[in-house]
MIZA-112646 format. One record per residue (C-alpha): residue in three letters; y, x, z. Coordinates in nm, 2 decimals, padded with zeros to 4 digits. Layout:
<recs>
[ALA,[Y,X,Z]]
...
</recs>
This chain:
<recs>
[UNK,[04.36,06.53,02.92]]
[UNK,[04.39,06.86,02.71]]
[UNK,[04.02,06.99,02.54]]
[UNK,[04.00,07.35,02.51]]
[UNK,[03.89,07.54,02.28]]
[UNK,[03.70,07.86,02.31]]
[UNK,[03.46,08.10,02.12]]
[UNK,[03.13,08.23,02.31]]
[UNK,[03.20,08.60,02.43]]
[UNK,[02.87,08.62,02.56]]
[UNK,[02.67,08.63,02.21]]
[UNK,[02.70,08.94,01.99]]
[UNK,[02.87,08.90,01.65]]
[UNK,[02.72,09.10,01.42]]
[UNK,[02.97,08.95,01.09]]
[UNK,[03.33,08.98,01.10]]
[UNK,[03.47,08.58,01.05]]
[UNK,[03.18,08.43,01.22]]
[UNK,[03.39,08.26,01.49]]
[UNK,[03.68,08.11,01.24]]
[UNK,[03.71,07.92,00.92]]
[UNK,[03.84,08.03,00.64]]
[UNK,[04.17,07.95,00.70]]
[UNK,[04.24,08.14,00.99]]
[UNK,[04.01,08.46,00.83]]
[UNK,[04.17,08.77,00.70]]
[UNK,[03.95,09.00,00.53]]
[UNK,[04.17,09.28,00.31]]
[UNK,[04.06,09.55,00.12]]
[UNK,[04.34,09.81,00.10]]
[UNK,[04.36,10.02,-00.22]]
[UNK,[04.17,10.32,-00.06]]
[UNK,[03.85,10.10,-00.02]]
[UNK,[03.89,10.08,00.36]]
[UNK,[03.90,09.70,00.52]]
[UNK,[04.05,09.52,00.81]]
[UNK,[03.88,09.19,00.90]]
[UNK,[04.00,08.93,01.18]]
[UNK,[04.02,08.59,01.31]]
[UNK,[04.37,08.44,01.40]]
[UNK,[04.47,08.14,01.60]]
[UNK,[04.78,07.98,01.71]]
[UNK,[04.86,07.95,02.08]]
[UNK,[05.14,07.77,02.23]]
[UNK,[05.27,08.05,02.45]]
[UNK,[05.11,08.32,02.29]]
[UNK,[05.16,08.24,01.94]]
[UNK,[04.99,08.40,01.71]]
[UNK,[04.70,08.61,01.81]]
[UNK,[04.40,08.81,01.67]]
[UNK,[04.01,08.81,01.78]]
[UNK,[03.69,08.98,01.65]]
[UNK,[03.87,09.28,01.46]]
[UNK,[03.64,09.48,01.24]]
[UNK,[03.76,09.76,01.03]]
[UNK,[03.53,09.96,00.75]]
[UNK,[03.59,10.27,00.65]]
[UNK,[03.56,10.35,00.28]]
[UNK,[03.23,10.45,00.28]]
[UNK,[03.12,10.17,00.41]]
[UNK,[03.06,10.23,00.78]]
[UNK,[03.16,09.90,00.97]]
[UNK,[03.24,09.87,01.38]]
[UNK,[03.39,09.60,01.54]]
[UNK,[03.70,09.68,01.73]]
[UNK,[03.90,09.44,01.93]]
[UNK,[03.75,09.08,02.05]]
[UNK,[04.12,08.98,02.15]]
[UNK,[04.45,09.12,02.10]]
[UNK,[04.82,08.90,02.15]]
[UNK,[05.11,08.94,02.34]]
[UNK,[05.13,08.94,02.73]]
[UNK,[05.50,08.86,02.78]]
[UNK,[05.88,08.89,02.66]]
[UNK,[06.03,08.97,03.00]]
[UNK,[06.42,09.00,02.98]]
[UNK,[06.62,09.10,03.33]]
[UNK,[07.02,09.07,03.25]]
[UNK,[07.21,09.37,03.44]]
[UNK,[07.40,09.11,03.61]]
[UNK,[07.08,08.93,03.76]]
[UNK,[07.20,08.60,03.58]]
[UNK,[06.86,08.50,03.42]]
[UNK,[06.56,08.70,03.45]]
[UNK,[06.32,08.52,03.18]]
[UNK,[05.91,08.53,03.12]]
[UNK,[05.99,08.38,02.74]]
[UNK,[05.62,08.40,02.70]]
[UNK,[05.46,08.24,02.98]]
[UNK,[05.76,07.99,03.08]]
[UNK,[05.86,07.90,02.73]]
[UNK,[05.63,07.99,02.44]]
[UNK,[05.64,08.20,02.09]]
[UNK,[05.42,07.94,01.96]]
[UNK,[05.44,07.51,01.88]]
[UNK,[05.80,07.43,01.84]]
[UNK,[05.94,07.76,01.88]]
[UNK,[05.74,07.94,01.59]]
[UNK,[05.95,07.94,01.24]]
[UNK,[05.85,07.77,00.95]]
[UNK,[05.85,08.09,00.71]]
[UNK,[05.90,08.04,00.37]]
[UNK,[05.86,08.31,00.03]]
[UNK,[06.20,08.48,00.14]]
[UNK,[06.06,08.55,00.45]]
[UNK,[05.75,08.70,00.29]]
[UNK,[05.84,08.89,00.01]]
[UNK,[05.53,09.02,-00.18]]
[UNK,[05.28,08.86,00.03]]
[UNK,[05.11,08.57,00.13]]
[UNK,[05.17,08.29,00.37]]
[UNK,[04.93,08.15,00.64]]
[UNK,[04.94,07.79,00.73]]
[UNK,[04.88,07.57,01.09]]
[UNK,[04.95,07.27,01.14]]
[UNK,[05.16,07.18,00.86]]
[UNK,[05.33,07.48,00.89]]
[UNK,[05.35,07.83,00.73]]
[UNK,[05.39,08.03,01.04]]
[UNK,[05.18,08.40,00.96]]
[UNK,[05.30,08.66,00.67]]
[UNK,[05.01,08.88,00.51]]
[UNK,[05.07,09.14,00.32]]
[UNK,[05.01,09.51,00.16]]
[UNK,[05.27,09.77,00.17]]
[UNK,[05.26,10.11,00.05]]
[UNK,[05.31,10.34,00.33]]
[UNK,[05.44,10.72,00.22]]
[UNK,[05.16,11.02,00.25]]
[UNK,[04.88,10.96,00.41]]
[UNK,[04.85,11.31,00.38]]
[UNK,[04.95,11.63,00.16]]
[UNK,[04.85,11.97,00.19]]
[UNK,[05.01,12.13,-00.08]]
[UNK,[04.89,11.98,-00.43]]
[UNK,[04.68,11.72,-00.24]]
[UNK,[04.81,11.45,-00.13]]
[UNK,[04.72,11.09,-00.09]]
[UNK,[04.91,10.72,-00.03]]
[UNK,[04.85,10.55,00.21]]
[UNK,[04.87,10.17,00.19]]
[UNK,[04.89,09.91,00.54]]
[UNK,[04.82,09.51,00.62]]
[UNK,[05.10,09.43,00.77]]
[UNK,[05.09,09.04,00.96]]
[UNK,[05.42,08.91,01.13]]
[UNK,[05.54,08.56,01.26]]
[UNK,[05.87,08.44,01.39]]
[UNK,[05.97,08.26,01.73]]
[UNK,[06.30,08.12,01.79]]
[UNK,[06.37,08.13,02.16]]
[UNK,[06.68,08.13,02.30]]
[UNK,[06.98,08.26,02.02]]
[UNK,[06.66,08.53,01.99]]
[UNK,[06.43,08.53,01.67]]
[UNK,[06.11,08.74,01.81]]
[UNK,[05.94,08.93,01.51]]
[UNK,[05.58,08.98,01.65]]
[UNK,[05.42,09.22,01.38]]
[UNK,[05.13,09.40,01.39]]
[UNK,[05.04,09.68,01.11]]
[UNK,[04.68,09.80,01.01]]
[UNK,[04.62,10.08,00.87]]
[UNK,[04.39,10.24,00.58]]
[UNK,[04.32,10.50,00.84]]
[UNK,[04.23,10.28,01.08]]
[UNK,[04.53,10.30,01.30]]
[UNK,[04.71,09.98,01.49]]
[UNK,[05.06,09.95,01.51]]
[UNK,[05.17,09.66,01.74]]
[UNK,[05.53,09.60,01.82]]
[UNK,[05.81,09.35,01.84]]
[UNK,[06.07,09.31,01.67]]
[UNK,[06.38,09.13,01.81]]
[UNK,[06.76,08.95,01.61]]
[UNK,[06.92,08.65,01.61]]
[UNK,[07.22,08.62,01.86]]
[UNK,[07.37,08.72,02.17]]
[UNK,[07.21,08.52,02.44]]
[UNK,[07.50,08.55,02.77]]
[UNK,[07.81,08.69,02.79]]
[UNK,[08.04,08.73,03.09]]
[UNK,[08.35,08.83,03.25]]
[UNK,[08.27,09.16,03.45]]
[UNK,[08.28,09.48,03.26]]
[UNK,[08.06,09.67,03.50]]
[UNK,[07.73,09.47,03.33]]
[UNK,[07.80,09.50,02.95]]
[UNK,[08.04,09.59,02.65]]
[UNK,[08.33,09.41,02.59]]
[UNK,[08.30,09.20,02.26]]
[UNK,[08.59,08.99,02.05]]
[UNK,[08.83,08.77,02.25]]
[UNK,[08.76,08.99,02.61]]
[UNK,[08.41,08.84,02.62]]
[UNK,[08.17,09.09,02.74]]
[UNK,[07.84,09.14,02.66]]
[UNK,[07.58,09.12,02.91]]
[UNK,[07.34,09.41,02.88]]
[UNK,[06.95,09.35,02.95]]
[UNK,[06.65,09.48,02.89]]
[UNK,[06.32,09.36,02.69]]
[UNK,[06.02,09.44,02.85]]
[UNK,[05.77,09.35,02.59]]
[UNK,[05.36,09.35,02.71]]
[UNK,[05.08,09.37,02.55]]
[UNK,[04.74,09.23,02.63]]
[UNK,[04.42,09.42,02.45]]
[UNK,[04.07,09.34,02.47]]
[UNK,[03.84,09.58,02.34]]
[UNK,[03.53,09.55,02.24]]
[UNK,[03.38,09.90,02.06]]
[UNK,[03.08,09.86,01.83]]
[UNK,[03.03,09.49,01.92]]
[UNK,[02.86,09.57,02.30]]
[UNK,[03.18,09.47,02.55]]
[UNK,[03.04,09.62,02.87]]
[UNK,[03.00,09.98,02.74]]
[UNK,[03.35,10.10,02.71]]
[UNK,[03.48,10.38,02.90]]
[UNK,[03.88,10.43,03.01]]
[UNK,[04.00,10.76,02.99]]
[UNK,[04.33,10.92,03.10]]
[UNK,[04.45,11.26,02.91]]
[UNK,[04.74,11.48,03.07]]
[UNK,[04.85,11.86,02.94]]
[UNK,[05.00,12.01,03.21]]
[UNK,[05.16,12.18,03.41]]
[UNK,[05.52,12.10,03.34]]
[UNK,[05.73,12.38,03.28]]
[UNK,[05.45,12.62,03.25]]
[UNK,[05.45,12.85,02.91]]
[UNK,[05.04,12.72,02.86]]
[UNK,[04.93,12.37,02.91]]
[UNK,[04.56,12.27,02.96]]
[UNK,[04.39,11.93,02.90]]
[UNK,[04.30,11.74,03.20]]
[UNK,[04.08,11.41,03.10]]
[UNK,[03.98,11.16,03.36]]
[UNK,[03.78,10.84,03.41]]
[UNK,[03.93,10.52,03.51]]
[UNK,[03.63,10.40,03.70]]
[UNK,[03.78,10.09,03.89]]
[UNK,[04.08,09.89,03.76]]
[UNK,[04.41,10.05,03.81]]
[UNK,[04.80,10.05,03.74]]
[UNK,[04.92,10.38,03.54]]
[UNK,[05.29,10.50,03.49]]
[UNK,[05.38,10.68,03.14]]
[UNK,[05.46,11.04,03.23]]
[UNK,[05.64,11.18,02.94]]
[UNK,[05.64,11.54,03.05]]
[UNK,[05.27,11.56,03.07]]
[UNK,[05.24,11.43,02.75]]
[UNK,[05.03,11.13,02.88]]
[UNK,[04.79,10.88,02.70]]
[UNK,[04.49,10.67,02.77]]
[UNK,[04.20,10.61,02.50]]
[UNK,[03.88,10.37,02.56]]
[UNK,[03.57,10.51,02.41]]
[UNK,[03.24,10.33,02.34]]
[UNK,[02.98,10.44,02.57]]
[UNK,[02.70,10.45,02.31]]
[UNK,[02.76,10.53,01.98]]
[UNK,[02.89,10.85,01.86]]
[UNK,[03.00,11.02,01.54]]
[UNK,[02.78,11.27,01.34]]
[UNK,[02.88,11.57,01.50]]
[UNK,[02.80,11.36,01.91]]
[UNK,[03.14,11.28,01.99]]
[UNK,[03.18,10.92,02.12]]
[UNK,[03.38,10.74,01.95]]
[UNK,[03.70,10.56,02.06]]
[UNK,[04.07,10.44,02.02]]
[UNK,[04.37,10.64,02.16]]
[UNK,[04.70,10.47,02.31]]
[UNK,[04.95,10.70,02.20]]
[UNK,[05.29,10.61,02.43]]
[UNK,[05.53,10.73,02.14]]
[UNK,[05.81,10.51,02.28]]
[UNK,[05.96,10.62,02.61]]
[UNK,[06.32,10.64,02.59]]
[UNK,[06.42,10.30,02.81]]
[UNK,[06.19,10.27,03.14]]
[UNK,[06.25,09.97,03.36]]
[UNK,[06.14,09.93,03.70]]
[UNK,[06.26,09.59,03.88]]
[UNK,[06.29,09.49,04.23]]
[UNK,[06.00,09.46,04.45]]
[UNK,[06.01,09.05,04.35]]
[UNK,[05.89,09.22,04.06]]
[UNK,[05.61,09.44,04.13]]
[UNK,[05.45,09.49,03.77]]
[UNK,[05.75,09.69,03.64]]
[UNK,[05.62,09.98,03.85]]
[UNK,[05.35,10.06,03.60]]
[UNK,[05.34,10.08,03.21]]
[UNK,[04.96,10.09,03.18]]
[UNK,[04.67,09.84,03.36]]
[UNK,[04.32,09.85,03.29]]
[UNK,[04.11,09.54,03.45]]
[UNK,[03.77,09.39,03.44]]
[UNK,[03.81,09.10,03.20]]
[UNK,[03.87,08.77,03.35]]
[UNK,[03.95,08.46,03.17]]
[UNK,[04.24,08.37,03.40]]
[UNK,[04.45,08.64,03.33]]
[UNK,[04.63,08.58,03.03]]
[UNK,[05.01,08.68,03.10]]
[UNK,[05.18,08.99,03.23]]
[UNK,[05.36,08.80,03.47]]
[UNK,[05.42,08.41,03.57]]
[UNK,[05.05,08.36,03.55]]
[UNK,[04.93,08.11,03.65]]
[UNK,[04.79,08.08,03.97]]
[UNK,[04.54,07.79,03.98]]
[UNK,[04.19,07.82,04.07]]
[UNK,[04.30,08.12,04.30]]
[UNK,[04.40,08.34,03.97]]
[UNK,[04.62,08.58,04.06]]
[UNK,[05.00,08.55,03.94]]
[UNK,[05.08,08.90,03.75]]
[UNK,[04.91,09.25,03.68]]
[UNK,[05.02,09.43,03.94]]
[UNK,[04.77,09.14,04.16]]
[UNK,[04.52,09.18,03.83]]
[UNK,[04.43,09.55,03.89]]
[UNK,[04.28,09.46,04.29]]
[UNK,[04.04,09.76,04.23]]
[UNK,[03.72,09.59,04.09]]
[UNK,[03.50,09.84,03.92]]
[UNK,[03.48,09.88,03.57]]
[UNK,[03.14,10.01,03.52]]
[UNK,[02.94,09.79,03.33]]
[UNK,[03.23,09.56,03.27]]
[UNK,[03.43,09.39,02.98]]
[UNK,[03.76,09.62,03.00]]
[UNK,[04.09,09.47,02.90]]
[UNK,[04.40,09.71,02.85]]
[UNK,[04.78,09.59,02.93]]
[UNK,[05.09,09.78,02.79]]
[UNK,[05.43,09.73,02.82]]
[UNK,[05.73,09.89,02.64]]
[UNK,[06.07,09.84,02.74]]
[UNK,[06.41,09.84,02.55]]
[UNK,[06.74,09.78,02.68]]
[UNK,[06.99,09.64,02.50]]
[UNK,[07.40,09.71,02.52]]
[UNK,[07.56,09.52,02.30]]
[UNK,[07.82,09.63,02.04]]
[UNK,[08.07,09.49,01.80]]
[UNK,[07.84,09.50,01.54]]
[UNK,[07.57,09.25,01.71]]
[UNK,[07.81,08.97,01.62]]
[UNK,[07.76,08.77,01.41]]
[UNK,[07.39,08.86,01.40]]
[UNK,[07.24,09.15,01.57]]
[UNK,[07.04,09.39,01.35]]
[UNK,[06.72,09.41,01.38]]
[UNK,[06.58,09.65,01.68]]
[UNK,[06.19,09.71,01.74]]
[UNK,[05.97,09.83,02.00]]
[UNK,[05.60,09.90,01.99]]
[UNK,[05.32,10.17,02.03]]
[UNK,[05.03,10.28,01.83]]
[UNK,[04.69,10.32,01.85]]
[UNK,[04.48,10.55,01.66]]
[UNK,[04.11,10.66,01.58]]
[UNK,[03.96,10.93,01.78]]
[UNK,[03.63,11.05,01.63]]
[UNK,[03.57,10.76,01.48]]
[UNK,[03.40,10.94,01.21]]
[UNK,[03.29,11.32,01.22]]
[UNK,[03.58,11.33,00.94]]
[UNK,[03.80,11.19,00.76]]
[UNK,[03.66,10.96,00.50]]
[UNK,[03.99,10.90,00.30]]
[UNK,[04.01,11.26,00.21]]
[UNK,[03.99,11.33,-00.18]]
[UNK,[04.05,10.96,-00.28]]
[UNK,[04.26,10.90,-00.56]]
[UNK,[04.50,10.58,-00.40]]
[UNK,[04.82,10.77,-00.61]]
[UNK,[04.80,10.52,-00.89]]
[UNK,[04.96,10.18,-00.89]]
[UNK,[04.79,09.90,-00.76]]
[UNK,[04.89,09.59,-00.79]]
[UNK,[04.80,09.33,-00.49]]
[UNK,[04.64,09.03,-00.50]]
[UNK,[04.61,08.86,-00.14]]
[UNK,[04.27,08.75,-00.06]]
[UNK,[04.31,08.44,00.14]]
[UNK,[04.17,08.11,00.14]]
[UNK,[04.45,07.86,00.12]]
[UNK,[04.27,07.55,00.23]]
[UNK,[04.38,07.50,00.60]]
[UNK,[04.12,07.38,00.84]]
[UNK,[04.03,07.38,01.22]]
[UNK,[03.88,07.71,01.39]]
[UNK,[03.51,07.63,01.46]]
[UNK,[03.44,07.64,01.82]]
[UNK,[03.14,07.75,01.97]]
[UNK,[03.21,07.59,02.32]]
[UNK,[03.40,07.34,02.42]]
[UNK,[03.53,07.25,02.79]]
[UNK,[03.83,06.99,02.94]]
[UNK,[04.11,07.03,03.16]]
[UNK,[04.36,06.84,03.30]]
[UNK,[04.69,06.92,03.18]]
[UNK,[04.89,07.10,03.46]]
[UNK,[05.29,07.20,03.49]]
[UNK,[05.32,07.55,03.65]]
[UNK,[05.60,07.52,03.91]]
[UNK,[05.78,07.87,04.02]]
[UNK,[05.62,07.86,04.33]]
[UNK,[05.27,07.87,04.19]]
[UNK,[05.34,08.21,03.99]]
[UNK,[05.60,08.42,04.16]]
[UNK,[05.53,08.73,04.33]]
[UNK,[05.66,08.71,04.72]]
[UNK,[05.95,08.87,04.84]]
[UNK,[06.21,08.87,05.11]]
[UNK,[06.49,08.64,05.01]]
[UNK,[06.75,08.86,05.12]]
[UNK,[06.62,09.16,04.87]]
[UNK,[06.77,08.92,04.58]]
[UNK,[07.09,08.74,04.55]]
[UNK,[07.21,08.58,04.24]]
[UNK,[07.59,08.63,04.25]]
[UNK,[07.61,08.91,03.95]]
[UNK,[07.92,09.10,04.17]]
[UNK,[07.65,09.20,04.44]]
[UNK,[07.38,09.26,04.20]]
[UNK,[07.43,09.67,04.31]]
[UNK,[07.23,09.52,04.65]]
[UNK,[06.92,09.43,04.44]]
[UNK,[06.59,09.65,04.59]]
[UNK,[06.59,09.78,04.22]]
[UNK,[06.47,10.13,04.32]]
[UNK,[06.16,09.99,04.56]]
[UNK,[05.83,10.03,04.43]]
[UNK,[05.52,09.87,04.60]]
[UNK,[05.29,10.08,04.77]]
[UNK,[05.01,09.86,04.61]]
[UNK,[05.08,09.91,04.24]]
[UNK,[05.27,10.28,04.24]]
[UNK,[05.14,10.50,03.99]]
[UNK,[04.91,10.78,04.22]]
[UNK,[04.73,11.11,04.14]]
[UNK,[04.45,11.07,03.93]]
[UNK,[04.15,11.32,04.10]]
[UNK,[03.99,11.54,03.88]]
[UNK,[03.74,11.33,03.76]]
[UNK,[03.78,10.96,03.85]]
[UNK,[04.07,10.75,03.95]]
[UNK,[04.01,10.49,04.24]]
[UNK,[04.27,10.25,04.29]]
[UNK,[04.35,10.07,04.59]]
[UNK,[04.30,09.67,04.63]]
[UNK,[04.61,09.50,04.62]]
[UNK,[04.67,09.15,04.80]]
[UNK,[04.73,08.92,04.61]]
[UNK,[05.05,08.67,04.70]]
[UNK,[04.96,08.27,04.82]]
[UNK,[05.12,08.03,04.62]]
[UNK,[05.28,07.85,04.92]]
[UNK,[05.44,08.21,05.12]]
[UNK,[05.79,08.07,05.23]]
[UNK,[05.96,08.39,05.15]]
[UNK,[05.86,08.39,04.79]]
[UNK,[06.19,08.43,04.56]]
[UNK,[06.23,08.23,04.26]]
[UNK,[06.27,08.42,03.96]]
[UNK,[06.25,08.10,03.74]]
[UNK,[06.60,08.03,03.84]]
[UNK,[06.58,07.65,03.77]]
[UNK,[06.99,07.67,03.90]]
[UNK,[07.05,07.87,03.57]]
[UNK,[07.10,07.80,03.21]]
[UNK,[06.76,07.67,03.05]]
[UNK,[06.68,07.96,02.76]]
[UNK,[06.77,07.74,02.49]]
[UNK,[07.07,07.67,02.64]]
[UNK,[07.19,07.50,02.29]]
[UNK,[06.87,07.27,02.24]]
[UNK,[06.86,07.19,02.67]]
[UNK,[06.50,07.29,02.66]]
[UNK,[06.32,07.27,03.02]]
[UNK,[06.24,07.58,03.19]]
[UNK,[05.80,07.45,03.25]]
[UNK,[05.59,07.32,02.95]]
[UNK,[05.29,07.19,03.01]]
[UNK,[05.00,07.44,03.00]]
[UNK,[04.81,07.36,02.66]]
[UNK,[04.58,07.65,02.53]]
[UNK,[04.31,07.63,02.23]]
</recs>
């Protein structure tokens, strides 16, 4: 039997660290006076991930931001269709797999234990201009938090930067070693000794649970385009998400998404709220139809405690197996919203990722929209030096619960979590990977017109774990991902 630990969501927290101990509380007051408070926790699969996020601004105003924020899923398709991984869900960045940092690792800043471990690097950085208009200027100064996962020949860098302005900066950073290589120059680069490098893509999601100003049923989704394409003027057009829905980035339309609070607003009536700015959309990966969440960048659903990953979820209790079955067109008025992102990178190899590949990093940002009628960092004087002291408590305790519940623990077989497909639309021999339904995307889930003022999705169905012509994308017939260690493909489901 596994016991489970979880905090209340249902009572309002009206002090940052109320939920955590003080081991697993950050509370840092960058040099400009603003402050970033949080819980963290460790999580097998997830690893490390952050709840009940306050920031204050330097004159004092304090508003919670995020109840939950964490990492959805590493999902890495080689071109060659010889592995197709869910790192997060099937394997974990957390238990075994999470490094042991030490002071090299964390130059400048402060290390964070669990469980014997030191497994979180805090620190302040100085950050270039915050501004400058002519003679004034102003530093700007950032938190910066990062573990390290070993999966695979891959060391994952989850980091996540906040900002004296109030900005969050998730992304992923990814090194180590080449994972597969093979014989056919049509799927990769061709490396020392004839080897070639299998290229692949990293589709890295992001799972974000706001919670504005403390109330969690009061925030609003909003979608901005600027359009038409082409056209020598461009005009705003700003509409509601109003039931949950699946949304493609759309680069030429300079597209974005923000959640606003419903109730509180600035001092000059504006609401206030956080922008998702999709800086980052170079690499776009859509998969076969087995793998129907690639269609969409962007999902917005009612919060449910079931859905945790981005795909391989899993599907017990009638939870449904991956976000493209997530967003089934419940409303979101009046609800608890949760927003999913995903960012893609693909990877060609080169000469120069052997030995060790450099370090490459996705990620997205998201900023402060009228948050305050102004800016309250203008005028400060952050120019001087400043020298940091981390202010952390080093004693290491357990989070305090406020609710506790037990579980059996369960193995999640393929067949529980995949996405149903015809067999015949995937084949695992790389020389007919060209006959992979790459280019098919599901009615369901495609990315549709928004109307003018709302955007209604339609319900999806979501798959039955036992359909006969579901396609395993596990692959138990192919190397396990830590192909050196032998590790097995399922572990068992253990969550705090």
């Amino acid at each position: 039997m596994a016991t489970f630990m979880l905090f209340n969501r249902a009572s309002t927290r009206a002090q940052a660290g109320a939920n955590c101990s003080a081991a697993y509380f950050i509370d840092e007051t960058l040099p400009s006076g603003a402050r970033w408070q949080m819980c963290w926790e460790h999580r097998n699969r997830e690893g490390i991930i952050f709840y009940d996020v306050y920031y204050t601004s330097p004159d004092g105003t304090q508003r919670k931001v995020l109840a939950q924020a964490g990492l959805a899923q590493v999902h890495v398709p080689y071109d060659d269709n010889s592995s197709r991984y869910h790192d997060v869900s099937d394997y974990g960045l957390g238990g075994s797999y999470l490094d042991d940092l030490d002071s090299s690792d964390c130059v400048d800043g402060v290390l964070l234990r669990h469980n014997g471990k030191d497994v979180l690097c805090q620190s302040v950085q100085k950050n270039g201009y915050l501004y400058k208009y002519r003679n004034a200027h102003q530093s700007s100064y950032v938190l910066t938090l990062f573990s390290v996962s070993h999966v695979g020949e891959y060391n994952y860098i989850p980091q996540w930067v906040f900002t004296d302005d109030g900005a969050i900066e998730p992304s992923m950073g990814a090194t180590g070693r080449l994972q597969r290589f093979g014989d056919d120059a049509r799927y990769g680069w061709e490396m020392g000794n004839g080897r070639i490098g299998i290229a692949h893509t990293h589709n890295y999601y992001w799972r974000l649970d706001f919670d504005l100003g403390e109330d969690a049923n009061d925030d609003v989704v909003e979608e901005f385009e600027f359009g038409p394409a082409g056209a020598v003027t461009r005009t705003i057009s700003q509409s509601t998400l109003e039931v949950e829905a699946g949304r493609q980035v759309a680069p030429e339309l300079m597209r974005s998404w923000r959640v606003r609070d419903g109730s509180i607003t600035n001092a000059d009536g504006h609401p206030i709220s956080y922008h998702l700015e999709p800086f980052e959309v170079g690499h776009r990966f859509i998969g076969p139809a087995t793998e129907p969440w690639t269609v969409n960048n962007f999902y917005v659903t009612k919060y449910n405690s079931c859905e945790k990953y981005a795909s391989h979820n899993p599907t017990l209790d009638g939870c449904a197996g991956d976000l493209s079955t997530f967003a089934n067109g419940e409303s979101l008025v009046g609800a608890d919203i949760v927003l999913w992102y995903g960012v893609s990178f693909h990877h060609l190899p080169r000469d120069e990722d052997e030995p060790y590949m450099h370090l490459h990093t996705s990620g997205f940002q998201l900023i402060q929209r009228d948050w305050m009628a102004e800016s309250a960092l203008a005028g400060l004087d952050t120019a001087a030096a400043v020298t940091y002291t981390p202010t952390v408590t080093s004693t290491e305790t357990s989070i305090t619960a406020t609710a506790t519940f037990t579980a059996t623990n369960t193995l999640m077989p393929a067949a529980a979590v995949e996405t149903p497909a015809p067999q015949a639309s995937v084949t695992r021999a790389p020389e007919q990977t060209a006959t992979l339904a790459s280019t098919v995307t599901p009615a369901s889930v495609a990315d549709t017109p928004l109307p003018t003022a709302t955007m209604r999705a339609t319900p999806t169905a979501q798959p039955t774990a036992t359909d006969p012509t579901g396609v395993n994308l596990a692959q138990p017939n192919a190397a396990p991902r830590n192909e050196q260690a032998g590790k097995t493909l399922y572990l068992p489901l253990v969550l705090r």
